[in-house]
RODRENMAR-360237 format. One record per atom (N, C-alpha, C, O): residue number from 1; atom name; x, z, y. Coordinates in steps of 0.001 Angstrom, whole numbers. Example, Ala and Ser with C-alpha at 12.3 -4.5 7.8 and 13.67 -1.06 7.14 Angstrom:
! RODRENMAR-360237
   num   atomo        xx        zz        yy
     1       N     13190      7800     -5690
     1      CA     12300      7800     -4500
     1       C     13200      7800     -3300
     1       O     14236      8465     -3319
     2       N     12850      7080     -2250
     2      CA     13670      7140     -1060
     2       C     12900      7870        30
     2       O     13409      8039      1138
This chain:
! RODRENMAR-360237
   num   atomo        xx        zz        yy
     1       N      2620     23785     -9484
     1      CA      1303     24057     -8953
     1       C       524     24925     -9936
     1       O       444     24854    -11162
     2       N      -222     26062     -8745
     2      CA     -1063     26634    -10547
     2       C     -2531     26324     -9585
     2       O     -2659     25819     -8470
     3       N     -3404     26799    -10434
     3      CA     -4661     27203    -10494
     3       C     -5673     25497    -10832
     3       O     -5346     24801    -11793
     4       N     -6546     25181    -10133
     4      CA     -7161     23944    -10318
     4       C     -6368     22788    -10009
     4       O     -6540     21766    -10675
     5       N     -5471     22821     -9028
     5      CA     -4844     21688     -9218
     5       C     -3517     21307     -9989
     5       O     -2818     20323     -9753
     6       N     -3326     22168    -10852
     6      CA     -1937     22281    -11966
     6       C     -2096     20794    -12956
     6       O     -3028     20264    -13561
     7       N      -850     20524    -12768
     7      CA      -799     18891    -13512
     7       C     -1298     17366    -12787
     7       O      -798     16252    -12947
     8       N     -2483     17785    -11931
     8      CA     -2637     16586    -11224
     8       C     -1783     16096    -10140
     8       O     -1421     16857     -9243
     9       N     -1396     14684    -10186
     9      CA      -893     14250     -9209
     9       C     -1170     13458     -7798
     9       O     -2205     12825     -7587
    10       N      -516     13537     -7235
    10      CA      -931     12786     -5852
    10       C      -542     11652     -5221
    10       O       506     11197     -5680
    11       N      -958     11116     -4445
    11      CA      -617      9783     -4251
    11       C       553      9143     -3926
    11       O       841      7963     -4127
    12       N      1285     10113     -3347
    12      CA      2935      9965     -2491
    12       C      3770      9763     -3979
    12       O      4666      8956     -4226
    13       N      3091     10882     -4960
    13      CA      4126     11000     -6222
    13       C      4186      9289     -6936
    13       O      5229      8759     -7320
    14       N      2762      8626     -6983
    14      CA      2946      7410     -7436
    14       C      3243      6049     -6783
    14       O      3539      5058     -7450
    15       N      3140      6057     -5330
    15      CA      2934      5692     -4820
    15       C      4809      4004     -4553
    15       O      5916      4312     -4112
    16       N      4490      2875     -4907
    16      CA      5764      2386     -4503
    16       C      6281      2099     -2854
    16       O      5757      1501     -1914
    17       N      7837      2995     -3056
    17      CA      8118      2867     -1883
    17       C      9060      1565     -1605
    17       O      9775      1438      -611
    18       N      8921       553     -2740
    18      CA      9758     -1172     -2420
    18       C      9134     -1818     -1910
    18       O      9561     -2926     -2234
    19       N      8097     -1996     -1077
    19      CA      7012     -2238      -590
    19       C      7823     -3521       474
    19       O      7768     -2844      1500
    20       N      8308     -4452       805
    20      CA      8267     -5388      2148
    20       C      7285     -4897      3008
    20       O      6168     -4443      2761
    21       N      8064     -5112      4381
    21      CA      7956     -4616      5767
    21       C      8247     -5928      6880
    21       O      9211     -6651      7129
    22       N      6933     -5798      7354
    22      CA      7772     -6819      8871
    22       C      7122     -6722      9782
    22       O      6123     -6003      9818
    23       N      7560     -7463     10783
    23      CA      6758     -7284     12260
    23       C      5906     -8134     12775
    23       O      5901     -9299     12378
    24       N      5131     -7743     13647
    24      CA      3946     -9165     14267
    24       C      4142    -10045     14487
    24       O      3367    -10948     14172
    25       N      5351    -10288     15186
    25      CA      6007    -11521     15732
    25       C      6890    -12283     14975
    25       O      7715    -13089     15405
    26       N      6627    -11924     13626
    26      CA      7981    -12418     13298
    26       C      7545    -14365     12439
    26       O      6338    -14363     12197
    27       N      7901    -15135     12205
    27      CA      7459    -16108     11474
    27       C      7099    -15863     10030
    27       O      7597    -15141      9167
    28       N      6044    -16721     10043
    28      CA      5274    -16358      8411
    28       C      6587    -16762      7889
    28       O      7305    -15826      7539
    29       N      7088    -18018      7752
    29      CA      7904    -18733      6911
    29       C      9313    -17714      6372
    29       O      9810    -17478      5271
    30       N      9633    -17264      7867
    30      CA     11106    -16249      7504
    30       C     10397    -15340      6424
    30       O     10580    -15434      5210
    31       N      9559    -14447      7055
    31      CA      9059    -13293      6020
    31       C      8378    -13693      4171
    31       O      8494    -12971      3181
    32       N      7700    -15064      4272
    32      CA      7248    -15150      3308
    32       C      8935    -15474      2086
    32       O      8822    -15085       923
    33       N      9883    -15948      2385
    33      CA     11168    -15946      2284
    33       C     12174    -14671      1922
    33       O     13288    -14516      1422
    34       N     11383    -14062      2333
    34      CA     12550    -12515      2194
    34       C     11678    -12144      1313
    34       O     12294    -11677       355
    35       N     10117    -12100      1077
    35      CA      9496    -10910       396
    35       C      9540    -11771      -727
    35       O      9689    -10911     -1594
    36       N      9520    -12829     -1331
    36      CA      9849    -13799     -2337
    36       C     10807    -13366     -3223
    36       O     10842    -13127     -4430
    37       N     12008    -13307     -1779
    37      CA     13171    -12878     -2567
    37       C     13668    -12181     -3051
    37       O     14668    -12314     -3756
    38       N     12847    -10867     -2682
    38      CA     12694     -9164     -3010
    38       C     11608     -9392     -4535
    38       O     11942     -8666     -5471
    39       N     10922     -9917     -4683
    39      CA     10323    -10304     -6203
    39       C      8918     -9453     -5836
    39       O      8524     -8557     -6584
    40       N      8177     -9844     -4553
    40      CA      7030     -8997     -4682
    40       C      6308    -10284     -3758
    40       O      6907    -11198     -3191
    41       N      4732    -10017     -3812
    41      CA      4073    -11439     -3484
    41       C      3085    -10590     -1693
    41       O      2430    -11296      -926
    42       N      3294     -9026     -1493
    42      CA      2628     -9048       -43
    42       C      3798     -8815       611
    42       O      4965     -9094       336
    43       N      3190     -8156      1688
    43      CA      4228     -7459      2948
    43       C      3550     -7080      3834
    43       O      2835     -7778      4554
    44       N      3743     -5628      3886
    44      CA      2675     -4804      5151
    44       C      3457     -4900      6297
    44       O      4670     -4692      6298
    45       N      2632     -5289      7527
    45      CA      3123     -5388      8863
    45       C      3192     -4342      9384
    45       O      2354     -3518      9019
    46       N      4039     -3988     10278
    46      CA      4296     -2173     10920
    46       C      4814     -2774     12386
    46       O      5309     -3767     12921
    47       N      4440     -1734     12575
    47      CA      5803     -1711     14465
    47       C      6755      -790     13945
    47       O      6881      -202     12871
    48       N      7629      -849     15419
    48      CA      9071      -307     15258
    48       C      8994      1063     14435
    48       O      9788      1457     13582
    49       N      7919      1643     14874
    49      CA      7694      3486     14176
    49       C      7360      3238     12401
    49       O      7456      4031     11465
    50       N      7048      2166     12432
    50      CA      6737      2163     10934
    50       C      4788      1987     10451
    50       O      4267      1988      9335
    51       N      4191      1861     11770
    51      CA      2500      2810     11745
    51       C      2122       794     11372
    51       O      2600      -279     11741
    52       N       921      1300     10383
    52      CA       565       318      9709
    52       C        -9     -1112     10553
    52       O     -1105      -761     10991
    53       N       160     -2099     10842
    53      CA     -1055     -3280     11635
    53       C     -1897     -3681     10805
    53       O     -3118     -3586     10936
    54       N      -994     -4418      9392
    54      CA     -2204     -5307      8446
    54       C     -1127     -5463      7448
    54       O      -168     -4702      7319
    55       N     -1443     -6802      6569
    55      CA     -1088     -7035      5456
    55       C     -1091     -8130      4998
    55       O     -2201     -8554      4678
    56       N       -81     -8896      4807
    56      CA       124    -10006      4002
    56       C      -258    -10359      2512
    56       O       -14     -9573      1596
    57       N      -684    -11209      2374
    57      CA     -1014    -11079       707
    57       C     -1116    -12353       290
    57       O     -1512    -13279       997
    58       N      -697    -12455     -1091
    58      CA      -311    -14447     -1559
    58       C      -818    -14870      -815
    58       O       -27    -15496      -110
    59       N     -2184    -14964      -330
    59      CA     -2855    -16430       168
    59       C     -2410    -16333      1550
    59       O     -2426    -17510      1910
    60       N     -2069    -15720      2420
    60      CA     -1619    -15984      3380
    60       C      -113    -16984      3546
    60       O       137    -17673      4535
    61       N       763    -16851      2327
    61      CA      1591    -17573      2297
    61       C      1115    -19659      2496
    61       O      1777    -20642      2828
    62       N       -24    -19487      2163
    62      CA      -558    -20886      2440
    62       C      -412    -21035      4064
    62       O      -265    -22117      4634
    63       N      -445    -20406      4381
    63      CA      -265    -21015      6135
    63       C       583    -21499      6774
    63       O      1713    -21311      6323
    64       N       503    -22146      7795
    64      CA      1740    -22745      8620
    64       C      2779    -21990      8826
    64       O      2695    -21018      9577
    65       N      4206    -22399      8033
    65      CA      5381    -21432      8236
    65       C      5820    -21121      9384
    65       O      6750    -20314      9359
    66       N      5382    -21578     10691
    66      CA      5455    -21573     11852
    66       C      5034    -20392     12698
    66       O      5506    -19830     13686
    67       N      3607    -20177     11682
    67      CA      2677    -19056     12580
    67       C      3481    -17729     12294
    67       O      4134    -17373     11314
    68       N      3151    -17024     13709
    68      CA      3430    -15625     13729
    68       C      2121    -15245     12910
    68       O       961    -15656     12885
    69       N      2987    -14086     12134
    69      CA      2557    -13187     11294
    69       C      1106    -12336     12097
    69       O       -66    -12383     11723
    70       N      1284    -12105     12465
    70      CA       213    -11613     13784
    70       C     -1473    -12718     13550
    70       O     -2681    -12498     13468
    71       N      -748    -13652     13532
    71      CA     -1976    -14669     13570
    71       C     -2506    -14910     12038
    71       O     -3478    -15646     11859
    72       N     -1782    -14213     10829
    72      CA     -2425    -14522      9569
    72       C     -2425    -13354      8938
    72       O     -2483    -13434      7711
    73       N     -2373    -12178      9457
    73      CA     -2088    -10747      8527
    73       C     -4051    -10748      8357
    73       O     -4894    -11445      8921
    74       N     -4167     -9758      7441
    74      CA     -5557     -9111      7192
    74       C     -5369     -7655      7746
    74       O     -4521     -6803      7481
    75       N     -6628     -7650      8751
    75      CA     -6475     -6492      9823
    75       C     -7104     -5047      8907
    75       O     -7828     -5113      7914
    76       N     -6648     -3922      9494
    76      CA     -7518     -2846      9441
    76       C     -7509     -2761      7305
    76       O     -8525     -2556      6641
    77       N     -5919     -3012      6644
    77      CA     -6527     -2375      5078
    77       C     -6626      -994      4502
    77       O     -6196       -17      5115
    78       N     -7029      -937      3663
    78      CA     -7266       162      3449
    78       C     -6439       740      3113
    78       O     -5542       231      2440
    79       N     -6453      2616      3630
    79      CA     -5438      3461      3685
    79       C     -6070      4595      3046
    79       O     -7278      4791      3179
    80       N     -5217      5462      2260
    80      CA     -5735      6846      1743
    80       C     -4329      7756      2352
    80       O     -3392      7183      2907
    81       N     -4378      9121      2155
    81      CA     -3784      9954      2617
    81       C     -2323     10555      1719
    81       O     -2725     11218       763
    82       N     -1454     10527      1745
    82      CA      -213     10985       621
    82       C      -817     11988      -249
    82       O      -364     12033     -1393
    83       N     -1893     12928       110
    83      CA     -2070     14474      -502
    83       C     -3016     13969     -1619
    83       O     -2987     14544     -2707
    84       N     -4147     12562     -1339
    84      CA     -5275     12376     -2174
    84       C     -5100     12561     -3704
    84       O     -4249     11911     -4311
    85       N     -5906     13449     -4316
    85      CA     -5735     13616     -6056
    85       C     -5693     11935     -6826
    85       O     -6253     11108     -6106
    86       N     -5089     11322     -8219
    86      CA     -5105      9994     -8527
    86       C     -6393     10050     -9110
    86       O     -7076      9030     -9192
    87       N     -6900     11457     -9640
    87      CA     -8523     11118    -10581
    87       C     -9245     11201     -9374
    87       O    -10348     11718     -9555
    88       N     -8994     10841     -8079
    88      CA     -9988     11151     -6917
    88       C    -10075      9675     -6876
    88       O    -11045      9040     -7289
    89       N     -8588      8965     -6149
    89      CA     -8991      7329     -5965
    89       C     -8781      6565     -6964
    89       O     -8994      5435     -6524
    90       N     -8364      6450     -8533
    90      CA     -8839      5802     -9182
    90       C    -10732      4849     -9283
    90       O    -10998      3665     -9488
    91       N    -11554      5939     -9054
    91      CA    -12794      5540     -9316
    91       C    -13123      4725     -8030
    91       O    -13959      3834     -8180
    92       N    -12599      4893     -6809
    92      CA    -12759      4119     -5513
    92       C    -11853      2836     -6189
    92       O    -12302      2163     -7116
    93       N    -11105      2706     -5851
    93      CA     -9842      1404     -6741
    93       C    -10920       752     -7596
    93       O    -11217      -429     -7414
    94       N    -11504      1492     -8517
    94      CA    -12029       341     -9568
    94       C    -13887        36     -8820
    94       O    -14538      -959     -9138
    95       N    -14223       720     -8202
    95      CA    -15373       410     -7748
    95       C    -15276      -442     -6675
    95       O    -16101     -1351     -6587
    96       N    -14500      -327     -5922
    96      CA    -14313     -2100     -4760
    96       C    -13393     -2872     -5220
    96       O    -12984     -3828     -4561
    97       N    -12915     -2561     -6461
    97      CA    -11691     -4104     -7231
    97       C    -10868     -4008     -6419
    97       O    -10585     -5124     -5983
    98       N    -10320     -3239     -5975
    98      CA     -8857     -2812     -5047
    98       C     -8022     -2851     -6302
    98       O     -8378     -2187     -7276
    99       N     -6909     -3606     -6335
    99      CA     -5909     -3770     -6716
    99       C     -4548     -2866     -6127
    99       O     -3618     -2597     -6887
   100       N     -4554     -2453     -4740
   100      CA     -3612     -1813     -4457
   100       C     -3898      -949     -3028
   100       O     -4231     -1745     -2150
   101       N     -3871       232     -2614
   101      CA     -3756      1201     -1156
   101       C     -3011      1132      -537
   101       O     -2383        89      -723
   102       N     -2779      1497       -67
   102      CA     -1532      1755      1354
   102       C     -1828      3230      1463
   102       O     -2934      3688      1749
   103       N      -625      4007      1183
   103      CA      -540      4796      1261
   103       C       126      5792      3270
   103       O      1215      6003      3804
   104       N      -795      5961      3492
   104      CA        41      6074      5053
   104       C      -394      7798      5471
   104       O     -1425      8387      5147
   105       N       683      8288      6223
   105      CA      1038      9133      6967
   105       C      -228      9547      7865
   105       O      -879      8697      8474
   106       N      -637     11434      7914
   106      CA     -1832     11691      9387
   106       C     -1223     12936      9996
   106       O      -589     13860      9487
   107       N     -1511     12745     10940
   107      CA     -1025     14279     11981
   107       C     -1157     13206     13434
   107       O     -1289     11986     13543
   108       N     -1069     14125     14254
   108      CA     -1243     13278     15752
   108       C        57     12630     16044
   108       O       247     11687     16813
   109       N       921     13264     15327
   109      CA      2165     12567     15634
   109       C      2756     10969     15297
   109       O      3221     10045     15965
   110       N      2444     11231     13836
   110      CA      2725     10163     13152
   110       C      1989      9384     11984
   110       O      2351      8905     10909
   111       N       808      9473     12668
   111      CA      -263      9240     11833
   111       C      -376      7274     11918
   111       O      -400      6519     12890
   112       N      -422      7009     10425
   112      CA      -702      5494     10305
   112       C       644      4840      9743
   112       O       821      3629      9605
   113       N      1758      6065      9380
   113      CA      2870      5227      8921
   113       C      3158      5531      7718
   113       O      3114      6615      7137
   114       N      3650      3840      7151
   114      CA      3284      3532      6048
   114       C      3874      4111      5270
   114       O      5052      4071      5625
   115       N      3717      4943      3904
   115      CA      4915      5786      3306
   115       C      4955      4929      1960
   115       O      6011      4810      1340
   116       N      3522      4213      1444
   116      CA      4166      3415        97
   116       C      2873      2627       -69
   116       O      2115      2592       900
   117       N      2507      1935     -1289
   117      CA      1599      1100     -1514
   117       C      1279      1526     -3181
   117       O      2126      1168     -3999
   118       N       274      2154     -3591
   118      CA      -366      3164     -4332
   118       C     -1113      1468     -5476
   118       O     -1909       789     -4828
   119       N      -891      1070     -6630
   119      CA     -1418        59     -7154
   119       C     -1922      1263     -8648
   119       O     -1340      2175     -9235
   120       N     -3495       514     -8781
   120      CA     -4111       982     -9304
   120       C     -3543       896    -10987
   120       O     -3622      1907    -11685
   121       N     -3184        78    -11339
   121      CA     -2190         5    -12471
   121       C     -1597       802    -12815
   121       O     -1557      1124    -14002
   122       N      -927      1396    -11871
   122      CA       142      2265    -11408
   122       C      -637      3944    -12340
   122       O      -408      4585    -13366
   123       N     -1591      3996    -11186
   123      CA     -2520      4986    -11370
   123       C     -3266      5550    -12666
   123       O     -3387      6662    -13179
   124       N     -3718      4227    -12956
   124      CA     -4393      3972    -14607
   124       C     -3604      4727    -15584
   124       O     -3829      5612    -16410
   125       N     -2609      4056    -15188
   125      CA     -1351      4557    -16159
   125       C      -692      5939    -16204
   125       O      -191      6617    -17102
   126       N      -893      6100    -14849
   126      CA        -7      7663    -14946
   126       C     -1585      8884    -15491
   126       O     -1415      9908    -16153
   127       N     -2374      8602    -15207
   127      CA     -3696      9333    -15837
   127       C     -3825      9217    -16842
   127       O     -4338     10206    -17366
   128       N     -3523      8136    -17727
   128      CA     -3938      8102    -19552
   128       C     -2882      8837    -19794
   128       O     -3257      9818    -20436
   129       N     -1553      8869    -19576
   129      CA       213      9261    -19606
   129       C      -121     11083    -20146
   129       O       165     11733    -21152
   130       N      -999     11432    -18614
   130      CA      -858     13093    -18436
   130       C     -2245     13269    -19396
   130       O     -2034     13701    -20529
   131       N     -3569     12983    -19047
   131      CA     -5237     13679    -19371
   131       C     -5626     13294    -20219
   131       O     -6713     13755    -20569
   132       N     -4787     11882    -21336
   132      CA     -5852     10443    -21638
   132       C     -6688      9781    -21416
   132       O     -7425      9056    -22085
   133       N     -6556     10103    -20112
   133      CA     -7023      9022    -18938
   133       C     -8376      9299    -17959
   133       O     -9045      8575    -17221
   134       N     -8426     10683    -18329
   134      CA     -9923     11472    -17739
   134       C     -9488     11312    -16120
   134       O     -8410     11306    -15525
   135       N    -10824     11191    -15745
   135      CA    -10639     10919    -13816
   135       C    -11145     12093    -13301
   135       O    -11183     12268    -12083
């Protein structure tokens, strides 16, 4: 890249794509079980295309292993765009205590699918790494 945006990176570049995946219907208990076992504590809900519903996160694992996922996800989280600069959403991240984005897909086509989960840690880190940490 040259000119103003040379060296900065973007969100897709940091973004983790080990992320757990499941569906609405599926039982909390099965899923809270697999994403355990994968060594990570959420799991973003998608349909078949991949386009985001909600999001699992520890405390939902408190619920009846019974319930469909559907009935305990957190609706509507927050999403930024693959292209967004990291000195752009760093300062959003630390100003609402977001711990982690969802990184998802826009165009009319395939807009809302999930490409990774962007953790501010992540971010922190790759900015001190390249600028010493200028946003």
């Amino acid at each position: 890249m040259e000119g103003r945006t040379a060296g900065r990176r973007r969100a897709i570049h940091v973004a983790r794509k080990d992320i757990p995946t499941c569906g609405a219907a599926e039982q909390l208990g099965d899923v809270r079980d697999r994403v355990r076992a994968a060594g990570h504590g959420q799991c973003i809900v998608v349909n078949g295309e991949g386009v985001v519903f909600g999001r699992l996160r520890r405390k939902a694992w408190e619920n009846d292993p019974n319930a469909a996922v559907e009935d305990v996800m957190e609706l509507g989280p927050a999403t930024i765009r693959p292209d967004a600069f990291l000195h752009e959403i760093v300062g959003r991240l630390e100003t609402r205590k977001i711990g982690s984005i969802l990184v998802t897909s826009y165009g009319s086509h395939e807009g809302g699918r999930l490409l990774g989960v962007l953790f501010r840690e992540d971010v922190e880190r790759v900015l001190a790494e390249h600028d010493g940490g200028a946003k």
